[in-house]
C-alpha positions as CSV (number, residue, x, y, z in Angstrom):
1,X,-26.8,-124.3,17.8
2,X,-28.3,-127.3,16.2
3,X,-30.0,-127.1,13.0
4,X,-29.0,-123.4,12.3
5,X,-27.3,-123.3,9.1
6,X,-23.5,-122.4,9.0
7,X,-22.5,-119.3,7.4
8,X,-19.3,-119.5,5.2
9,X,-16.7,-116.7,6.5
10,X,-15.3,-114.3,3.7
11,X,-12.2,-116.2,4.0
12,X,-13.7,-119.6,3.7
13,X,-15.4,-118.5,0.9
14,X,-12.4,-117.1,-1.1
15,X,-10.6,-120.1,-0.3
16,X,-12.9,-122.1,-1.6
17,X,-13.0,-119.9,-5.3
18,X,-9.6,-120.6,-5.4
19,X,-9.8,-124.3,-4.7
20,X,-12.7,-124.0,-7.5
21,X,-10.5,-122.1,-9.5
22,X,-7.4,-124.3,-9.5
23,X,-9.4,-127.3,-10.3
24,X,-11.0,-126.1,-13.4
25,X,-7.3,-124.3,-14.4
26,X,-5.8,-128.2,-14.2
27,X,-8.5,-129.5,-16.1
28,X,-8.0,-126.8,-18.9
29,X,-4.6,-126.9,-19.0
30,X,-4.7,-130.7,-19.1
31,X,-7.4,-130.7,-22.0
32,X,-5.4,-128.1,-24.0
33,X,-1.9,-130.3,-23.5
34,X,-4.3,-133.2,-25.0
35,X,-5.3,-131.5,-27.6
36,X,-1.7,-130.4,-28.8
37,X,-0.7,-133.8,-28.2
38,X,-2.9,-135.2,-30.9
39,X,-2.6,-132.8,-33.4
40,X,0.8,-132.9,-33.6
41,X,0.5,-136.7,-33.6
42,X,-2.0,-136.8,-36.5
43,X,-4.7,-137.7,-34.4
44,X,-7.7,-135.7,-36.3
45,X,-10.5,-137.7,-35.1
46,X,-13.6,-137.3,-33.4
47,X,-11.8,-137.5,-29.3
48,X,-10.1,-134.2,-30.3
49,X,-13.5,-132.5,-31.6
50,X,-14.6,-133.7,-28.1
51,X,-11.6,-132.4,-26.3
52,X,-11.2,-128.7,-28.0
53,X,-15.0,-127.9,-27.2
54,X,-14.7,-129.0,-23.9
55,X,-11.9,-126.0,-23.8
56,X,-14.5,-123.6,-25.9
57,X,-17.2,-124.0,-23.8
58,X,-15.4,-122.3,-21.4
59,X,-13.3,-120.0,-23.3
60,X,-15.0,-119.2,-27.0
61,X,-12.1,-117.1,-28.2
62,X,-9.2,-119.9,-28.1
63,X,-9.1,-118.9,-31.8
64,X,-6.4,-122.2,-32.2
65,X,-8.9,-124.5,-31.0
66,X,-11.3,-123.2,-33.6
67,X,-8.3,-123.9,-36.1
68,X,-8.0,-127.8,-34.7
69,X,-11.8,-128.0,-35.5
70,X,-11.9,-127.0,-39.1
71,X,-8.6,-129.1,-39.7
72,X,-10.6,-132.1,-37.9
73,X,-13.4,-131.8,-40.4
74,X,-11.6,-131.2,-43.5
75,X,-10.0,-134.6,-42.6
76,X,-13.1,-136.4,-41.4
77,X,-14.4,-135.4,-45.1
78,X,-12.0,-138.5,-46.9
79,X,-13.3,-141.1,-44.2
80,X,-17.3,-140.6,-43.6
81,X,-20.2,-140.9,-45.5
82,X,-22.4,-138.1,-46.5
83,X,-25.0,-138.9,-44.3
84,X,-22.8,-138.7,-41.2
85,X,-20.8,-135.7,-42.2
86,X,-24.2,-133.7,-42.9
87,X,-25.2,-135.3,-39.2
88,X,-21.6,-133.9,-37.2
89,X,-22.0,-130.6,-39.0
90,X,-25.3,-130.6,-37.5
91,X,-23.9,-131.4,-34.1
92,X,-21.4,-128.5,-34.5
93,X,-24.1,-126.0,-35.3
94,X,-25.6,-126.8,-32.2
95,X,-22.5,-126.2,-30.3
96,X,-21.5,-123.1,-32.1
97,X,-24.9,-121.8,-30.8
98,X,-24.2,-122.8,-27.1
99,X,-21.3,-120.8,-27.6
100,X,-22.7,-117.9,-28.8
101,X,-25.3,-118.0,-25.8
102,X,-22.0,-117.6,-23.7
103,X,-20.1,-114.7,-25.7
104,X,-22.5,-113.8,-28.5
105,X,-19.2,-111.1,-30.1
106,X,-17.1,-114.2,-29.9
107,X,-15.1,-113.5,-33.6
108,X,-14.0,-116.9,-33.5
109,X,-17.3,-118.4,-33.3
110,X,-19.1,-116.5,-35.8
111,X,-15.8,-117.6,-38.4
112,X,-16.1,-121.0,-37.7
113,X,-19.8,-120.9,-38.5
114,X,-18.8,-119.8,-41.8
115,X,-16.7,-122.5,-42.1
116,X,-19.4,-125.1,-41.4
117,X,-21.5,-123.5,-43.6
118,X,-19.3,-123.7,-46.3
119,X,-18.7,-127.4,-46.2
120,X,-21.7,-128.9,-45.1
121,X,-23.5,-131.4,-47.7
122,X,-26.7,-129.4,-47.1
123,X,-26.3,-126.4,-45.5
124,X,-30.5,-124.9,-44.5
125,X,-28.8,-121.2,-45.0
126,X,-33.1,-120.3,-44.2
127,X,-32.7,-121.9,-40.6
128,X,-29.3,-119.4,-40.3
129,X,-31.1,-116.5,-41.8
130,X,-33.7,-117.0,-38.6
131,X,-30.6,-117.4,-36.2
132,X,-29.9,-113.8,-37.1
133,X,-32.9,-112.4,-36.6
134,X,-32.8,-113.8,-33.0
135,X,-29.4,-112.4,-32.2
136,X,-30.3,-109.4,-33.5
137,X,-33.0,-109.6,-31.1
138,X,-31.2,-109.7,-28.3
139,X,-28.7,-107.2,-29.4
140,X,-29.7,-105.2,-32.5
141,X,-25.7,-103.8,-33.2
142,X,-23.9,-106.8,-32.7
143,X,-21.9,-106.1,-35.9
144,X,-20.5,-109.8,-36.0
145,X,-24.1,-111.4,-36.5
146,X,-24.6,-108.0,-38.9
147,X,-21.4,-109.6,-40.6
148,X,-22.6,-112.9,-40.4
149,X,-25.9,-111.8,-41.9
150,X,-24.1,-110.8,-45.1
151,X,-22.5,-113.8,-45.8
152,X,-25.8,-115.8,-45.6
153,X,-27.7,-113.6,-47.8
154,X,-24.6,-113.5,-50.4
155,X,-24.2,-117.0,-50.3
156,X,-28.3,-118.0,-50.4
157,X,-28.7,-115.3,-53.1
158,X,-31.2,-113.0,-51.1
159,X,-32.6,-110.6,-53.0
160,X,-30.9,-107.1,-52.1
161,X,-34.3,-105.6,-51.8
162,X,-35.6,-108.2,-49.0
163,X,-32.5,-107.1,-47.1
164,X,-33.6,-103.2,-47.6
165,X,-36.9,-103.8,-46.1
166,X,-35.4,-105.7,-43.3
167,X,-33.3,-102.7,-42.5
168,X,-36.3,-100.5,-42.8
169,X,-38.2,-102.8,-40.1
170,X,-35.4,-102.6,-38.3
171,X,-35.1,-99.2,-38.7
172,X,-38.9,-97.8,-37.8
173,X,-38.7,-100.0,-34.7
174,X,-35.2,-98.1,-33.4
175,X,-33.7,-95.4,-35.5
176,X,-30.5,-95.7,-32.8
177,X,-30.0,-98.9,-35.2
178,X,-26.6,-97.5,-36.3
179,X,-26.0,-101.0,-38.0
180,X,-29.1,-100.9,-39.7
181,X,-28.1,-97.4,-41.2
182,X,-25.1,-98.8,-42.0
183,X,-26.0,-101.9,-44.2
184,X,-28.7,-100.1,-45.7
185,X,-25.6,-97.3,-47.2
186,X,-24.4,-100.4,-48.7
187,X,-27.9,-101.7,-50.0
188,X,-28.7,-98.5,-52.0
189,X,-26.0,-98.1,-54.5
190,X,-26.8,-101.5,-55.5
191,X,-30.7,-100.9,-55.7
192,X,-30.8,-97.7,-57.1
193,X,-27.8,-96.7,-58.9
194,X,-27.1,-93.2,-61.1
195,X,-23.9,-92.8,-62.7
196,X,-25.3,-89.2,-63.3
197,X,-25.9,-88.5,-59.9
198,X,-23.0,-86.7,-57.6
199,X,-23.6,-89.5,-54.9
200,X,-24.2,-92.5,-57.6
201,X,-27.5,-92.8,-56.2
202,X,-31.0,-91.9,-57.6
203,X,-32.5,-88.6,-56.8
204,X,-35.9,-89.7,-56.1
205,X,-34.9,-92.6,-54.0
206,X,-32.2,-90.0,-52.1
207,X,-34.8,-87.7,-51.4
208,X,-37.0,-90.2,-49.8
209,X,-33.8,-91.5,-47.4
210,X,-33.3,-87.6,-46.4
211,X,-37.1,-87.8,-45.4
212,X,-36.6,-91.1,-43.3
213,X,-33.2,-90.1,-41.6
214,X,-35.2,-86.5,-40.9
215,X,-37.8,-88.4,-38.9
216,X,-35.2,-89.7,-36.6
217,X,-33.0,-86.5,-36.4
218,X,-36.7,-85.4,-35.3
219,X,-37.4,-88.3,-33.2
220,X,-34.1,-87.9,-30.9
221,X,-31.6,-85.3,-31.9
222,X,-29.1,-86.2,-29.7
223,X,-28.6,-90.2,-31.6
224,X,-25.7,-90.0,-33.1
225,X,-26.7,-92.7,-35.1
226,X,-28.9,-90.9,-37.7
227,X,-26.4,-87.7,-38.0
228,X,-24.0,-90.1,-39.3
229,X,-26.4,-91.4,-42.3
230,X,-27.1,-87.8,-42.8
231,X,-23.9,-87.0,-43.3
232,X,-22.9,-90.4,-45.3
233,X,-26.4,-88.8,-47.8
234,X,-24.8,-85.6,-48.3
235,X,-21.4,-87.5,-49.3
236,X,-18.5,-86.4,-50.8
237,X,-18.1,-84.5,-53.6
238,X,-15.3,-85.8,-56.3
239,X,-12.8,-82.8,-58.0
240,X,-12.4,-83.2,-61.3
241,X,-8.2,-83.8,-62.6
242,X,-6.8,-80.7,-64.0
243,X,-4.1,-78.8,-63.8
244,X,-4.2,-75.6,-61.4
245,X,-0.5,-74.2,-61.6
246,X,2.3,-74.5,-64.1
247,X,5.7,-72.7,-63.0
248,X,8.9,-72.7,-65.0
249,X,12.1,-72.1,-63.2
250,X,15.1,-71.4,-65.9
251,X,17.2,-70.2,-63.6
252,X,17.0,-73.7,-61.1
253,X,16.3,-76.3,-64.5
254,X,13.5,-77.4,-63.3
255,X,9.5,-77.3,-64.1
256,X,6.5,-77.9,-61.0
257,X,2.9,-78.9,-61.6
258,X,-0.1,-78.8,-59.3
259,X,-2.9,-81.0,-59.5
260,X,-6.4,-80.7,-57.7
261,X,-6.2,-84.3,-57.2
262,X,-3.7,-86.8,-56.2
263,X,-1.8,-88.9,-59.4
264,X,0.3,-91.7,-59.9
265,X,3.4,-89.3,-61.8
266,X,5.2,-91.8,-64.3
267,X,6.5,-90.9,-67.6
268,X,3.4,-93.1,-69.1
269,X,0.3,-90.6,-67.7
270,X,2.3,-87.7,-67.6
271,X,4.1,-86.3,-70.5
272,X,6.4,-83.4,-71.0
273,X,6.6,-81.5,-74.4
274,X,9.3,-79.3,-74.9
275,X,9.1,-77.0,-78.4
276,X,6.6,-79.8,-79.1
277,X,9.2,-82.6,-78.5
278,X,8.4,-84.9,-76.4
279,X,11.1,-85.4,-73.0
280,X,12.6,-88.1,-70.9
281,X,12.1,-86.7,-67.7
282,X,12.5,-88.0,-63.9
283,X,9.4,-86.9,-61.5
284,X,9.7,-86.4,-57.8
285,X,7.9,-85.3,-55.2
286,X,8.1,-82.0,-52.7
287,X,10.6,-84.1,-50.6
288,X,12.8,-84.8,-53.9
289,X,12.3,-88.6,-53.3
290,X,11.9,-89.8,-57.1
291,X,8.5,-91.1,-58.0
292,X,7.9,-94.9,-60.2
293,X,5.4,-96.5,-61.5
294,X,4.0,-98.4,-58.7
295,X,4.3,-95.0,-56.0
296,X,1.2,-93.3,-55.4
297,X,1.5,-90.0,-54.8
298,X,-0.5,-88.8,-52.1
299,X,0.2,-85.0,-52.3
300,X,-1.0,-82.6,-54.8
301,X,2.2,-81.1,-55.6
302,X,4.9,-83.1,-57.8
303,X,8.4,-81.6,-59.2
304,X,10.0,-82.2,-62.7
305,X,13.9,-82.7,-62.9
306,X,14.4,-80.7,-66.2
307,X,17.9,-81.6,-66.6
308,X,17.4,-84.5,-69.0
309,X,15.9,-81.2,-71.3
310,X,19.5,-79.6,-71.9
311,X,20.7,-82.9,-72.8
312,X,18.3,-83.9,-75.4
313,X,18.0,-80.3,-77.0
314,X,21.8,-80.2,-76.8
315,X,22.7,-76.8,-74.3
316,X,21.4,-76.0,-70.9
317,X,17.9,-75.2,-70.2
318,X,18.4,-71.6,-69.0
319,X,19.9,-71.4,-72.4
320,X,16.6,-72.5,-73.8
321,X,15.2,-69.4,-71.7
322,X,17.4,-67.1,-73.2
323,X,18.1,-67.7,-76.5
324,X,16.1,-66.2,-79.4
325,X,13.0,-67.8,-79.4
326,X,10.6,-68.5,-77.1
327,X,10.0,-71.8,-75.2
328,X,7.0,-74.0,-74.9
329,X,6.2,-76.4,-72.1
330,X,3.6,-78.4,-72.6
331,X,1.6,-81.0,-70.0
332,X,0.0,-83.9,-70.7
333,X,-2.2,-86.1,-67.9
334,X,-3.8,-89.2,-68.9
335,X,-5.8,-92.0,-66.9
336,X,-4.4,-95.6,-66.4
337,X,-6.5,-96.2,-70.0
338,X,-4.6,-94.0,-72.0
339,X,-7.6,-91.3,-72.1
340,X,-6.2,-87.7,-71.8
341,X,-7.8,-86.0,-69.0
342,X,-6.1,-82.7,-69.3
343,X,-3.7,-80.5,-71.0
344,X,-2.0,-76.8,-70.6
345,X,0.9,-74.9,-72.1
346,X,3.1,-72.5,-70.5
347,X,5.2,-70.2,-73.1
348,X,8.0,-68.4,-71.3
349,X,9.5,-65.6,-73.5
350,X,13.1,-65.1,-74.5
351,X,15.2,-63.6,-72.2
352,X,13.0,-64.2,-68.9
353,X,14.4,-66.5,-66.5
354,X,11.3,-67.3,-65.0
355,X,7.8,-67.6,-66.0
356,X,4.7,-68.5,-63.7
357,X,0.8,-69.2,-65.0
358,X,-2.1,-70.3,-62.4
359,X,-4.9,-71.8,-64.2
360,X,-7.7,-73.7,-63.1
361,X,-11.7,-74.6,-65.0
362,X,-13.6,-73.4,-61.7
363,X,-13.3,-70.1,-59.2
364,X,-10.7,-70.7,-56.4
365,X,-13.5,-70.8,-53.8
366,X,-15.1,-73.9,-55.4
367,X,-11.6,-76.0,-55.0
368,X,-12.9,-76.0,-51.3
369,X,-16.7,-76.8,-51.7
370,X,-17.0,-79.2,-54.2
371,X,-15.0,-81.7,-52.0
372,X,-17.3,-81.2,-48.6
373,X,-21.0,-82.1,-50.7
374,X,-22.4,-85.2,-53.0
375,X,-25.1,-83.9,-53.6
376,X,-26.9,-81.3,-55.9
377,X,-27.4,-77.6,-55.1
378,X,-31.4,-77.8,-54.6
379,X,-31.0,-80.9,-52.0
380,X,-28.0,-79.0,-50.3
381,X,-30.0,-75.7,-49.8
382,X,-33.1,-78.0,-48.8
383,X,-31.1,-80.1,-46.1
384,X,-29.7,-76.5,-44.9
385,X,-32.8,-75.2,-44.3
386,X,-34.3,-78.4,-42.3
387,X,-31.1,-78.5,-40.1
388,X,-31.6,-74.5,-39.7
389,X,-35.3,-75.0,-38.0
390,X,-34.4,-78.5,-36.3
391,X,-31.5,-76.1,-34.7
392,X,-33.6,-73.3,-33.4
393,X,-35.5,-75.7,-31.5
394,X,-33.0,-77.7,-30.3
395,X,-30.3,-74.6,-29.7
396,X,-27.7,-76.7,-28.1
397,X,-27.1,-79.8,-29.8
398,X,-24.0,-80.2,-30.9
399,X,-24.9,-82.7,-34.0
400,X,-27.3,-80.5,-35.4
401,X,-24.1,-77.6,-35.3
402,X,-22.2,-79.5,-36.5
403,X,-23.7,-80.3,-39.6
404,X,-24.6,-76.8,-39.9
405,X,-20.9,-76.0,-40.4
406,X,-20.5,-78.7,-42.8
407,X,-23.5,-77.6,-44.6
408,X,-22.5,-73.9,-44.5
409,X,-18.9,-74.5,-46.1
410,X,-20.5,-76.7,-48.8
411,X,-23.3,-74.1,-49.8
412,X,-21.3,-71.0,-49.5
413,X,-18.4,-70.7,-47.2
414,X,-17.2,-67.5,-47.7
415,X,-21.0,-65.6,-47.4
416,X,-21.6,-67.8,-44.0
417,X,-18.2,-67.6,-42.6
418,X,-18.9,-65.4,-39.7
419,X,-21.8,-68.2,-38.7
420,X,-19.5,-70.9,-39.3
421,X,-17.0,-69.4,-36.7
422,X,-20.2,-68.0,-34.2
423,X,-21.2,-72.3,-34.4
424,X,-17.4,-73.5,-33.8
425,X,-16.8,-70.8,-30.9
426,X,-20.4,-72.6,-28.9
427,X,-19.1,-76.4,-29.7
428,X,-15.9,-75.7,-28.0
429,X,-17.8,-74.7,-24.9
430,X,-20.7,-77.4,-25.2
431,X,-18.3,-80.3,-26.2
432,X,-15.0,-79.6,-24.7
433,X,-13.6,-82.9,-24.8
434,X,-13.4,-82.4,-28.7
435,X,-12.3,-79.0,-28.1
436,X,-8.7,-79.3,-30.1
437,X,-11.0,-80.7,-33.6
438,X,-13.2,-77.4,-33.3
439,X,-9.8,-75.6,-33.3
440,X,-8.7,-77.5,-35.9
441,X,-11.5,-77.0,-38.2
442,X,-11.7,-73.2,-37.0
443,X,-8.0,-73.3,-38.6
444,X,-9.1,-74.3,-41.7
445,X,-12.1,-72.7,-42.2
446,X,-10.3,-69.2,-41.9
447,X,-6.9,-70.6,-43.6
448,X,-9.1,-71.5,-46.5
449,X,-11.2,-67.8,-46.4
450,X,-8.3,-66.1,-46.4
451,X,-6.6,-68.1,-49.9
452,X,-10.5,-67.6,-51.7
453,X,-10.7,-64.5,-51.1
454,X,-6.4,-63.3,-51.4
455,X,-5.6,-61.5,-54.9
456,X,-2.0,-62.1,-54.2
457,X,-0.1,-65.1,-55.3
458,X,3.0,-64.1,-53.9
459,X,2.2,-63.2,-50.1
460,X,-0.5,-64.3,-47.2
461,X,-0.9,-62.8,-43.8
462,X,-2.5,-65.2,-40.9
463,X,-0.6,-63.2,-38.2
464,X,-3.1,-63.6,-35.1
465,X,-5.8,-65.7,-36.2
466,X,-5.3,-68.4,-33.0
467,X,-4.3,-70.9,-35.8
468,X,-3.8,-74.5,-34.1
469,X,-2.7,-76.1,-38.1
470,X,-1.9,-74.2,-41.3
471,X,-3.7,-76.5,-43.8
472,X,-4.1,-76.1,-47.4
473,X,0.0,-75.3,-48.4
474,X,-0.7,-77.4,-51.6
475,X,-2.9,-74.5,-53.2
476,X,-0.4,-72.3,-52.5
477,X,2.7,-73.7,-54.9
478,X,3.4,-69.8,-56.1
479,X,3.7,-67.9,-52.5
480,X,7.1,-66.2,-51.7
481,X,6.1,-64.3,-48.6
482,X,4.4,-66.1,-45.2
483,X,3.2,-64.3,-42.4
484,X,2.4,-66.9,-39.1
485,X,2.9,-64.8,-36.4
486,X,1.2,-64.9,-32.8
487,X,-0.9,-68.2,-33.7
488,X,-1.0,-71.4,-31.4
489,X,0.7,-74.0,-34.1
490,X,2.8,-76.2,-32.4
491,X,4.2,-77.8,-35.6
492,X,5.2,-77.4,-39.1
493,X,3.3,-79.8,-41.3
494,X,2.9,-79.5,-45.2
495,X,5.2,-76.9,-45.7
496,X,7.3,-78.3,-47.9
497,X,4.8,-77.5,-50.8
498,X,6.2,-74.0,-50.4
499,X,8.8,-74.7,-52.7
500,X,8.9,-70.8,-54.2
501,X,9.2,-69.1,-50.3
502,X,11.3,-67.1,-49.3
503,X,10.2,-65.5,-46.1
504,X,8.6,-67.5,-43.6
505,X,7.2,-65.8,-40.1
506,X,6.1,-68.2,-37.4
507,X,6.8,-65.9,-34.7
508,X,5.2,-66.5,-31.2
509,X,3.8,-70.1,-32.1
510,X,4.4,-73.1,-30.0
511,X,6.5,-74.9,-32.5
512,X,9.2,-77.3,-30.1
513,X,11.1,-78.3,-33.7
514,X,11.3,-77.5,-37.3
515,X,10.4,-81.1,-38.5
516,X,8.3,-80.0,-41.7
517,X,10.3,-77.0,-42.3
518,X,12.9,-79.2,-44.5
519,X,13.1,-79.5,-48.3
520,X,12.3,-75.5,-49.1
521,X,14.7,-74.8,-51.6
522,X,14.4,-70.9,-51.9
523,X,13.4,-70.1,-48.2
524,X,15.8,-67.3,-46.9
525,X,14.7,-65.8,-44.1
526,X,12.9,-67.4,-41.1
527,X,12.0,-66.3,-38.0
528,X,11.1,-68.6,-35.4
529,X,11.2,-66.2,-32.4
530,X,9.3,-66.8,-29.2
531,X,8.4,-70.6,-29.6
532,X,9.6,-73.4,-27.2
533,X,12.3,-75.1,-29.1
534,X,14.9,-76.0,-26.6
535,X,18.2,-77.4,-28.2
536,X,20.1,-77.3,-31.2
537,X,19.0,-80.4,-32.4
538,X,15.5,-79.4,-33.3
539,X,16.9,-77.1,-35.9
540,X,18.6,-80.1,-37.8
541,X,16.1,-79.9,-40.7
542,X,17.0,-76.9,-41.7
543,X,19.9,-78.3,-43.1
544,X,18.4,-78.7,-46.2
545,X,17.1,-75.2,-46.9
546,X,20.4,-74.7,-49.1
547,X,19.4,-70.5,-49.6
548,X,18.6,-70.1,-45.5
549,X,20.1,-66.8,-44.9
550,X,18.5,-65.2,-41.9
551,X,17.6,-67.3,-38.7
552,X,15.3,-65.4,-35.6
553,X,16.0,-67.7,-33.0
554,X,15.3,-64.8,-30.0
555,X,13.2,-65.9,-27.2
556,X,12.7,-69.5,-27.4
557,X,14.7,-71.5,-24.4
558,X,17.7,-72.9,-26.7
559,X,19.2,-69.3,-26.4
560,X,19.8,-70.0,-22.7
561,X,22.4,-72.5,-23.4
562,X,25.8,-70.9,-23.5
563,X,27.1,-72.9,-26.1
564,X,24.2,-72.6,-28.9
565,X,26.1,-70.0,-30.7
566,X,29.1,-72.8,-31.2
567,X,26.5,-75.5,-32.1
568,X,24.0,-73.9,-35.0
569,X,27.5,-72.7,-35.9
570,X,28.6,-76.1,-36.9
571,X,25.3,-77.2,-38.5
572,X,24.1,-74.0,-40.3
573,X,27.6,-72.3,-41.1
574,X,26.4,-70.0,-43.6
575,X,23.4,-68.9,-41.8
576,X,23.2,-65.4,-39.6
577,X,21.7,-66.7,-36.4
578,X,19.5,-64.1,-34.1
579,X,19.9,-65.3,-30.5
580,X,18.5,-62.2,-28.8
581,X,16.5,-59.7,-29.8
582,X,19.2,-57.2,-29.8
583,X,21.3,-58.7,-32.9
């Protein structure tokens, strides 16, 4: 037994982690009382730089600590010398890098190098520059040294294009070097700008970045890394601000606009002529929740209280409809600089009560395509083509389908819709996890088919098109008729732009409640058979459809409870309630 070494028992050596443990706890907590101590004592001296690193060392994120160190210094900066200030700053750098050895993410370290940077006498912003290239080293996306990066070179005035052939370096060596891809999006509108250009960018110099993602979609199809830069190339297309639909209502006093973009409404951009007098007039949006000057409005649909128009022209407006001359409304939107951006006029004849006009500068199919593309036709059709062959070859990747689809829809959605849905049906099966966004997209692509290629304003059908959302209800301020039946929505979201229907169908959905159902001032008839909305109290929003007439309740489980006839009684009194399907 002599001379054999003793080997510790799993117990033993538990016991003695914890012994371990608990002394280094009492000698952190006791440090970290210390430190309190003297800073709320005044003490900012050199004993508490000693006594909060001891405490980083082991624990880099005590963000306070980092706090304690930067109020140190700024008071060490009344009682020291240059000289020794530049020599502690120096000293700090060296510890900040023995913390980042330890947790190289810290966000608290990387801060507080910023903060010595900052306020050293003379910073050697070249020795950091090299730091970063040796982090980077080690871990090529650590996005805080990527952070830290920038603020070296924007603070030592490295040129823009040093950093772009950095990222090209970095780039040829690992095109998985997402972070690389990224600062180099934010490099090239600086280097090579073009107003004239749909992605701000020059063409030649766009071209050549399609060529170098290309190599890496070519390289390894599956990194996601250089799908995302291929998409951030083909960019986003920006709609032009006009007016697509003007609609007079005599009858209810009151006027509604769409825009194809989003606006700030206040009286000072948007201006109502009346008989070419100009109004006082109170906007609100689809939710009749009035709009001021510092509200942005983030829908494309806003209202106009007309009553202010009987007032100032001295009767009511339906008057104004009726009497013996015509009436003209006219609209006029401005930017923030006073610059008119659009205008239209809407006459409606004596004697009509209501008058409706849809205008817009493009074809209804391009309201959805020149949002999806930043780029011109030739490079679209060019990049559809490469991803086309890159696809054949690699027949199940779900990267290079999916930016097939978003290709497709840009170039011509409605002449590659049956591809579009072919590609969306094989993603749900190859990427199942993201099976509800496939749906989702599926629902919009054939939502948005069906309004391009509808010559109806007043009606839509999507009964049985396995719609998970109804999307686009915006472009569709005119529609009296709605047909949702036997689709898989489970809510009701954006319907309130309907504010002209009258019959809405969501029979044999999922819906569980009506939220996004309220503020639809003409809707009459709704049928809501065959969902899963179990009590009364999911119908509460319909309180404030004022004409709701007819109400198809049949099949959903709140007609199982005996007293349901009392209760939508009591909250819709002047509604006729279908409870089975034999009313």
């Amino acid at each position: 037994m002599h001379g054999r070494l003793k080997v510790k028992t799993t117990e033993e050596q538990q016991k003695a982690k914890q012994e371990e443990r608990a002394k280094k706890l009492k000698l952190y907590n006791a440090a970290t009382s210390r430190a309190f101590q003297k800073r709320k004592a005044g003490e900012l001296d050199t004993e508490l730089l000693e006594i909060t690193g001891q405490v980083l060392q082991a624990n880099p994120d005590f963000y306070t600590f980092w706090n304690m160190r930067k109020e140190t210094f700024l008071s060490l900066h009344n009682s020291m010398e240059t000289e020794e200030l530049q020599k502690l700053y120096r000293g700090e750098l060296d510890f900040l890098e023995m913390c980042l050895k330890i947790n190289p993410k810290s966000y608290g370290t990387w801060h507080h190098r910023c903060f010595v940077m900052d306020h050293m006498p003379s910073p050697d912003w070249k020795r950091e520059l090299e730091l970063c290239n040796l982090f980077l080293q080690y871990d090529e996306r650590n996005f805080h040294c990527w952070d830290y990066r920038r603020f070296v070179v924007k603070r030592s005035e490295v040129p823009a294009s040093k950093e772009f052939d950095f990222t090209t370096s970095k780039i040829s060596s690992n095109f998985s070097n997402f972070s690389s891809w990224h600062y180099r999006s934010k490099l090239l509108p600086v280097l090579y700008p073009d107003p004239s250009q749909p992605s701000g960018i020059a063409q030649g110099v766009l071209q050549s970045e399609f060529e170098l993602v290309q190599n890496g979609l070519y390289t390894d199809p599956d990194d996601q890394s250089n799908w995302f830069y291929h998409k951030w190339l083909l960019g986003r297309g920006e709609q032009k601000q006009r007016i697509n639909c003007l609609h007079i209502s005599c009858a209810q006093k009151r006027l509604l606009v769409s825009f194809t973009k989003s606006i700030k409404a206040t009286c000072d951009n948007c201006r109502v002529l009346v008989n070419q007098s100009e109004v006082n007039v109170r906007w609100t949006n689809q939710a009749g929740n009035c709009l001021r000057k510092e509200t942005f409005l983030c829908a494309l649909l806003i209202f106009l209280d007309t009553r202010h128009i009987g007032e100032l022209q001295g009767a009511d407006l339906g008057l104004l409809g009726q009497g013996e001359g015509d009436m003209q409304v006219d609209i006029l939107l401005s930017d923030g600089e006073g610059e008119q951006v659009c205008q239209h006029s809407l006459v409606v004849p004596s004697g009509k009560e209501e008058a409706s006009y849809l205008w817009s500068t493009a074809d209804v199919s391009t309201w959805f395509r020149e949002a999806l593309c930043g780029v011109d036709e030739e490079a679209l059709c060019r990049e559809l083509d490469t991803v086309k062959e890159l696809q054949e070859v690699e027949s199940t990747n779900k990267w290079a389908m999916l930016t097939l689809v978003l290709l497709m829809r840009a170039a011509d959605p409605l002449n590659y819709h049956d591809q579009i849905l072919a590609l969306l049906q094989q993603l749900q099966s190859l990427d199942s996890p993201r099976d509800s966004y496939y749906q989702d997209l599926r629902s919009r692509v054939i939502v948005e088919s069906a309004i391009a290629t509808s010559r109806d304003q007043n009606s839509l059908t999507l009964q049985g098109q396995k719609l998970t959302v109804m999307c686009c209800t915006e472009l569709l301020p005119l529609l009296r008729e709605l047909d949702l039946s036997g689709n898989a929505l489970k809510q009701a979201r954006g319907f309130s732009f309907l504010q002209l229907l009258r019959r809405l169908n969501l029979g044999a959905n999922q819906l569980t409640h009506c939220q996004g159902l309220n503020h639809l001032p003409c809707l009459t008839h709704l049928d809501l058979s065959d969902n899963s909305i179990s009590s009364v109290d999911c119908l509460l929003p319909l309180q404030t459809c004022r004409q709701l007439k007819v109400l198809n309740l049949s099949g959903n489980p709140v007609c199982e409870d005996p007293c349901a006839c009392d209760k939508l009684r009591e909250i819709l009194p002047s509604v006729e309630v279908q409870l089975s399907r034999d009313n």
